[in-house]
ZAMARGU-4260 file (C-alpha; in steps of 0.2 Angstrom, whole numbers, plus 5000, padded with zeros to 4 digits):
<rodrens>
0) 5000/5000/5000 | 5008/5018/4994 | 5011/5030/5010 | 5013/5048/5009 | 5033/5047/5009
5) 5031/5036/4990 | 5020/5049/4985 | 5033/5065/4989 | 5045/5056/4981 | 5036/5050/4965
10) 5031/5070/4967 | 5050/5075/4969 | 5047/5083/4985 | 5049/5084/5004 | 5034/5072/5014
15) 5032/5087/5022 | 5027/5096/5006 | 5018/5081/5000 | 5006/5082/5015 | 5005/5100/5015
20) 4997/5098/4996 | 4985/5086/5002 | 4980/5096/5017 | 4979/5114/5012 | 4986/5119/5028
25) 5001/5128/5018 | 5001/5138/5003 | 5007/5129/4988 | 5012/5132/4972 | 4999/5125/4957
30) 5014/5116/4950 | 5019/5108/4965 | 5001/5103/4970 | 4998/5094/4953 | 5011/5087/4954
35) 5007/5078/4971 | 4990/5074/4964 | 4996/5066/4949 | 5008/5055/4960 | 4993/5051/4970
40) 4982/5045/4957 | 4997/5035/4949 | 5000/5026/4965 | 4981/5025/4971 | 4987/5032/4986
45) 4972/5036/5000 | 4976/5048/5015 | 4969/5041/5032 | 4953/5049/5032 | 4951/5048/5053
50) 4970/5056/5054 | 4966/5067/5039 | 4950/5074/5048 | 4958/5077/5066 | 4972/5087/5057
55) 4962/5096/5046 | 4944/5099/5050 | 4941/5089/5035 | 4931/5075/5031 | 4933/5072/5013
60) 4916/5070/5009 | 4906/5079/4995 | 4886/5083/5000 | 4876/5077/4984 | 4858/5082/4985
65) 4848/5074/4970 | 4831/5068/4968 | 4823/5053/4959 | 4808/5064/4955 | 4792/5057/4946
70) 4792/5069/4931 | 4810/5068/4926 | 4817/5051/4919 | 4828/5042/4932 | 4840/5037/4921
75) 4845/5053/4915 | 4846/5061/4931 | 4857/5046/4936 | 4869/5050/4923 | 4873/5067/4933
80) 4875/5057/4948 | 4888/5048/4940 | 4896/5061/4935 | 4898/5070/4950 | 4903/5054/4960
85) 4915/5048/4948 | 4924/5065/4945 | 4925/5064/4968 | 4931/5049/4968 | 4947/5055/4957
90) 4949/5068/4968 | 4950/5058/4982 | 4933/5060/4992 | 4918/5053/4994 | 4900/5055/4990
95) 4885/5058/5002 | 4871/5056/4991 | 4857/5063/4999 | 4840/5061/4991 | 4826/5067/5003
100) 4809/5076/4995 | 4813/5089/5009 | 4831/5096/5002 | 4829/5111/5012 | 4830/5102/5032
105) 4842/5088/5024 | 4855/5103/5018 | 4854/5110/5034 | 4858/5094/5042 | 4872/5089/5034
110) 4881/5106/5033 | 4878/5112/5049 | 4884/5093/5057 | 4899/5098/5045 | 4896/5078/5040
115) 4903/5085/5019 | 4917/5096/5015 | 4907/5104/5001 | 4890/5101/4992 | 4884/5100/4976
120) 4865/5103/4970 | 4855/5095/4956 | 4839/5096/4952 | 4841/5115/4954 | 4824/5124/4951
125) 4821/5143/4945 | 4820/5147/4963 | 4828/5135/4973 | 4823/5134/4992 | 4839/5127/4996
130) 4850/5142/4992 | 4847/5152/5006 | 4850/5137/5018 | 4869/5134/5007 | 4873/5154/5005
135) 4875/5154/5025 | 4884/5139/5024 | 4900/5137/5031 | 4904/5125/5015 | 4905/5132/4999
140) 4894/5123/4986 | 4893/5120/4967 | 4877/5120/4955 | 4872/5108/4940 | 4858/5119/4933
145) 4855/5136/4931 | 4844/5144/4945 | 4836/5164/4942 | 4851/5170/4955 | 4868/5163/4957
150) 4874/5173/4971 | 4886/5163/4982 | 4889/5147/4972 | 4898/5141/4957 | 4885/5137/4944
155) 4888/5124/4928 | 4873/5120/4915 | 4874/5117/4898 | 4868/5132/4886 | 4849/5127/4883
160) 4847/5141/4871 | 4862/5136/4860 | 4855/5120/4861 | 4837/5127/4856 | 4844/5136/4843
165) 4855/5124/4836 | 4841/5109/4835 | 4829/5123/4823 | 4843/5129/4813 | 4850/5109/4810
170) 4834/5107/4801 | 4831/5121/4792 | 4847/5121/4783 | 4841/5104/4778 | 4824/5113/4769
175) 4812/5108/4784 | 4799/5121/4787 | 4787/5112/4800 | 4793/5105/4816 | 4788/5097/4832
180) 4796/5100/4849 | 4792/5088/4863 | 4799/5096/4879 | 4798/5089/4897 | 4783/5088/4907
185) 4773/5102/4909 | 4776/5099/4928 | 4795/5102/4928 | 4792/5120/4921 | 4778/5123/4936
190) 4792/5120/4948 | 4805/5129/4940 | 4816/5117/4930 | 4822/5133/4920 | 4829/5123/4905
195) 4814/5115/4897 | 4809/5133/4894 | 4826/5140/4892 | 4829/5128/4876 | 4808/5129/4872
200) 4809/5148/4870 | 4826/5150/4861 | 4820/5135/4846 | 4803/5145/4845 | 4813/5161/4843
205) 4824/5153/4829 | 4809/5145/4819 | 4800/5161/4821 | 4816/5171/4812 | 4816/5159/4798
210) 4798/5159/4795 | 4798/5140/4800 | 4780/5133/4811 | 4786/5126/4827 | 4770/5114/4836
215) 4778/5113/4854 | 4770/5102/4867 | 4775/5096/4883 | 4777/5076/4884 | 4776/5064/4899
220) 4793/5057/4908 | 4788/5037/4905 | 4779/5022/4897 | 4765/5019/4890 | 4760/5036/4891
225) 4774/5045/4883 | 4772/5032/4869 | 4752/5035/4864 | 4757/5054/4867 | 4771/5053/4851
230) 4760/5042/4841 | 4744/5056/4843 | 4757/5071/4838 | 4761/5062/4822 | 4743/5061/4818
235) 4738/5078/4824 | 4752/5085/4811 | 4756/5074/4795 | 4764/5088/4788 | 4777/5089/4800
240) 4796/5083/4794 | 4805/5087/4809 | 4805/5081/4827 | 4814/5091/4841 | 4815/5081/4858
245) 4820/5089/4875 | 4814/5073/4883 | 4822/5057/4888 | 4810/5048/4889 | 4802/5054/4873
250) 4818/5049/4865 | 4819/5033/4873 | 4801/5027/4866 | 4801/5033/4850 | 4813/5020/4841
255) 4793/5007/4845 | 4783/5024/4838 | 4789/5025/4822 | 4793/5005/4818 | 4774/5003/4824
260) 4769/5016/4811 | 4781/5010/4797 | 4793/5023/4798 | 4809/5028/4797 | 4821/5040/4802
265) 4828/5050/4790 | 4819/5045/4776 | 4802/5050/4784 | 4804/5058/4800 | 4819/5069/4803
270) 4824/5068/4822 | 4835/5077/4835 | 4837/5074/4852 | 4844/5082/4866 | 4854/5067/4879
275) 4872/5061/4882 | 4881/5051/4872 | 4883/5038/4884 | 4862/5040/4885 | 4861/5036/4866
280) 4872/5020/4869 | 4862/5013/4884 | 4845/5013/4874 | 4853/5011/4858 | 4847/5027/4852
285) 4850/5029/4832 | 4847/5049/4833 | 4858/5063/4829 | 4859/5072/4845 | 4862/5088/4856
290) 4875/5084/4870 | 4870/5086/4886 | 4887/5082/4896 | 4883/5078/4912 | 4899/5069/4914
295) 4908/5086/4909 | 4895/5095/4921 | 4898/5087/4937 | 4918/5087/4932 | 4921/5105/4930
300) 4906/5108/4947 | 4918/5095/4957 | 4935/5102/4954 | 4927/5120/4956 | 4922/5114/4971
305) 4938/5105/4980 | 4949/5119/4971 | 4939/5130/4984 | 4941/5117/4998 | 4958/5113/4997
310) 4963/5131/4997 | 4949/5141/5007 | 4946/5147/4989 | 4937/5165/4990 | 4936/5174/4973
315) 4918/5177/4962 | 4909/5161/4960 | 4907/5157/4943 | 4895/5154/4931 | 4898/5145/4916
320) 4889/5136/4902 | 4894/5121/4890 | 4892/5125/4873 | 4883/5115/4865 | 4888/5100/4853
325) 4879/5089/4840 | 4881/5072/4840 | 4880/5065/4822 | 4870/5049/4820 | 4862/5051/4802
330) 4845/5054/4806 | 4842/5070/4795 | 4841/5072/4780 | 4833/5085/4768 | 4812/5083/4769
335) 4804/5071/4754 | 4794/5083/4743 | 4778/5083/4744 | 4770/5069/4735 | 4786/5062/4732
340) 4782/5042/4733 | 4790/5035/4751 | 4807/5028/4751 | 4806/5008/4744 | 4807/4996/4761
345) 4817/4982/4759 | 4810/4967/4769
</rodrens>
């Protein structure tokens, strides 16, 4: 098992040094500090976390608060819980993965217990209860979402508008000029999930400056309902060419939809989603695709986050939004005429 003095000197640097790295209780030069962090990861070395505490007030444990809600599709938010947990656990620390439906008493609990060195918050809504409660903290914290004010925390979301922007104008260079945006559930907008509008209002913006029709409707977050709602927004527009999802589980039932019907994507149906990659692989999603990085996102909110640990970091709190990348999968293409006859099917 690797101890501190094999990590100072894969580090090439006094033990002393080493341990004042790790601890923060000494100003340490960037260079140096990676250095010891990089030793660490290369050796898998993992401080005493009893001794590590009694020395430095430290308990090495990040606060997660997330919730499994009904109107979200678990397996999406679960792919922002791994992010976060796995970018800790490079880091060195661990993850207290809180889950109660009352955030506001449980962030209480575990900050003023100081059980968690720092917290992260997901499921952030418009105006989030639990920001008041983490502003008096005597942690710092870190945000995946975008909430209306992001005093006192650093804040990381990917740029729904881009994104919005960038699914309507996809198509339209492609000659599509009717389109259908199925968002989240109506629900998540009610209590404040700011990026089911944030990208809904940008895409309508776009299709509006280029003259495009835009149906938009809000779809439910699972099967069988999500599934009859898809098949009735095909038959309520037959015109349409395009289809914008901001909804997992939209995403996730559609392939059934359209091989129910007979159709294919592109030849029929154009399609754009908005999910991870690793999302698309899971459900063996064929649709071209907005990135949603949660991976990236709970990355960049976890370093922010121990970099201001570590060093009793003050400074502004950020704010800072992914931009946006497409995924290519093929399943554009520019519309079939109108009365055109339908691609021949091989069977």
């Amino acid at each position: 098992m690797a101890t501190i003095g094999d990590v100072a000197k894969l580090a090439g640097v006094s033990r002393s040094t080493a341990s004042y790295a790790l601890s923060g209780k000494r100003a340490i030069s960037d260079e140096v500090r990676d250095r010891v962090y990089a030793a660490v990861r290369q050796l898998g070395y993992t401080p005493n976390a009893g001794a590590r505490a009694l020395a430095t007030s430290q308990t090495m444990v990040i606060g997660l608060l997330a919730q499994f809600l009904p109107d979200e599709f678990a397996p999406a938010m679960l792919q922002y819980i791994l992010g976060v947990s796995d970018s800790a656990r490079e880091l060195g620390y661990d993850i207290l993965l809180v889950t109660e439906e009352d955030g506001t008493r449980a962030l209480k609990r575990i900050t003023d217990s100081r059980a968690v060195d720092g917290v992260v918050l997901l499921n952030v809504a418009e105006d989030d209860e639990r920001l008041p409660i983490l502003r008096e903290a005597a942690q710092p914290g870190a945000l995946v979402g975008l909430p209306a004010d992001c005093a006192g925390v650093d804040v990381f979301d990917l740029d729904f508008e881009e994104a919005g922007r960038m699914m309507v104008e996809h198509l339209v260079r492609l000659g599509h000029r009717e389109l259908v945006l199925v968002s989240q559930p109506e629900h998540v907008v009610q209590r404040g999930g700011a990026y089911v509008w944030r990208l809904q209002n940008a895409a309508l913006e776009a299709a509006a400056l280029r003259g495009v029709v835009l149906h938009t409707y809000f779809g439910a977050s699972r099967q069988p309902e999500i599934g009859r709602q898809l098949t009735q927004l095909l038959d309520a527009h037959p015109t349409a060419t395009g289809l914008l999802l901001n909804n997992e589980a939209a995403a996730a039932a559609l392939p059934s939809v359209l091989s129910g019907r007979g159709l294919r994507a592109p030849e029929d149906l154009s399609v754009v989603g908005r999910y991870s990659d690793e999302f698309a692989r899971t459900f063996s999603l064929p649709y071209s695709s907005i990135e949603s990085a949660p991976d990236r996102l709970g990355r960049m909110a976890v370093r922010t986050l121990v970099d201001r640990i570590e060093r009793r970091a003050g400074g502004p709190h950020v704010v800072r939004f992914i931009s946006p990348d497409f995924a290519e999968r093929h399943s554009t293409a520019p519309p079939r005429a109108a009365g055109s006859p339908a691609p021949r099917r091989d069977h």
